[in-house]
C-alpha positions in Angstrom: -6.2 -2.7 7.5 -5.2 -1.4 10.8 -4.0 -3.9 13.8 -4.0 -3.4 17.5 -0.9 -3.9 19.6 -2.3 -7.2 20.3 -2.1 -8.4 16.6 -6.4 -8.5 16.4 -6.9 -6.5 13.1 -9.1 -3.4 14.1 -12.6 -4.9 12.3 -12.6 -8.0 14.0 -11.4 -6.4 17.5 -14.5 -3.8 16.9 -17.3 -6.3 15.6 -16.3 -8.5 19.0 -16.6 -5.2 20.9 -20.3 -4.5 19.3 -21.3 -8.0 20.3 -20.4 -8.3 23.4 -21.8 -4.4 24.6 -25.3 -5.9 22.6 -25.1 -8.9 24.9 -24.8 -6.9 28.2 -27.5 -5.2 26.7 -30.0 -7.6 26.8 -28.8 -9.3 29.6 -29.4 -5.7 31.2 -32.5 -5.1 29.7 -33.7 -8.3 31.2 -33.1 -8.1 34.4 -34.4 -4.4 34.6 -37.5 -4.8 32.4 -40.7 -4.4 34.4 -42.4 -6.6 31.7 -43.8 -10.1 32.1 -42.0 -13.2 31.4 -44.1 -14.2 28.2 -43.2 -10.4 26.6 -39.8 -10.6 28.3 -39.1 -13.9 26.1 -40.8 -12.6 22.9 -38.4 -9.0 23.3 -35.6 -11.3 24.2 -35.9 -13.4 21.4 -36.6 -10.1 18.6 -33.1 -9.2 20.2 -31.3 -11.9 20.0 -32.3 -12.4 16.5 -31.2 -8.6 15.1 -27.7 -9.8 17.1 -27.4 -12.7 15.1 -28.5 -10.7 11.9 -25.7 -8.2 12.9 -23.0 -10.5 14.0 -23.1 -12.3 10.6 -22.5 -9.2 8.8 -19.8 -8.4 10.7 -18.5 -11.3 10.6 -18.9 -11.4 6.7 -17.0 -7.3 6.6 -14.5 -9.5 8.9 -14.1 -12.3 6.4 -13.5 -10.0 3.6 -11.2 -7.5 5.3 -8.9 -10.7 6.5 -8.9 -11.9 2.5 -7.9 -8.6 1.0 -5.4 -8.3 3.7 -4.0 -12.3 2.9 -3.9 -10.9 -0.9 -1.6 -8.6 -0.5 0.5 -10.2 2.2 0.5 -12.4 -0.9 1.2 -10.3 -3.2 4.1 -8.6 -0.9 5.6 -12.3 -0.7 5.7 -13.1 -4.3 7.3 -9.6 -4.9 10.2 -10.5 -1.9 10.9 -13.9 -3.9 11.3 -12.4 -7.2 12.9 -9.5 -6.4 15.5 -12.0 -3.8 15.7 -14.3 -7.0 16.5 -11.6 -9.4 19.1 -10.3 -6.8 20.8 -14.1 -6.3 20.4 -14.3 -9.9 22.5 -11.6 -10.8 25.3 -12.6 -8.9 24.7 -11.0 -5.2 24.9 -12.6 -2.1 21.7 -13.6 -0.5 19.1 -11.0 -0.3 19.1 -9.1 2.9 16.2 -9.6 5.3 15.3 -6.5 5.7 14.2 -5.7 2.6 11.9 -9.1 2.3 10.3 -7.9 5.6 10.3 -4.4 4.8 8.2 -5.6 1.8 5.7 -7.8 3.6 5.3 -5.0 6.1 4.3 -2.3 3.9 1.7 -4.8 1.6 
């Protein structure tokens, strides 16, 4: 999964994008609809219901992207420790650093 400069992975920093352009949007939409208030409040309450709906979901593609990526951070981790252990265990001196980050890095 791809992550932004600012360490927000890409599917989370685009599902927060999404909800906040569909919230100027109804704000927008409210203030510049020539409708009454009780159609005004029925539209505005349609809308804000299809956010929620869509908001969950991406929170759920969120959710599942963030646990794929903690599996194989996981994964990566457990590989650095053995592969450090194997390396002590054979009579080396510690295991350099580089190669347990290079290792998380690349999961």
């Amino acid at each position: 999964m791809a992550t932004r400069r600012s360490g927000v992975p890409q599917g989370v920093a685009t599902a927060l994008t999404f909800t906040v352009g569909a919230a100027l949007g109804v704000v927008a939409g409210m203030i510049f609809a020539p409708e009454s208030g009780k159609q005004l409040r029925k539209r505005f309450s349609l809308q804000a219901k299809a956010l929620g709906r869509t908001s969950l979901k991406q929170i759920h593609q969120a959710k599942i992207l963030l646990s794929k990526q903690a599996g194989k951070l996981r994964t990566a981790a457990i590989t650095a420790y053995e592969q450090a252990k194997k390396h002590v265990t054979n009579g080396h001196r510690p295991f350099p650093r580089r190669a347990v980050h290079h290792a998380v890095r690349h999961a």
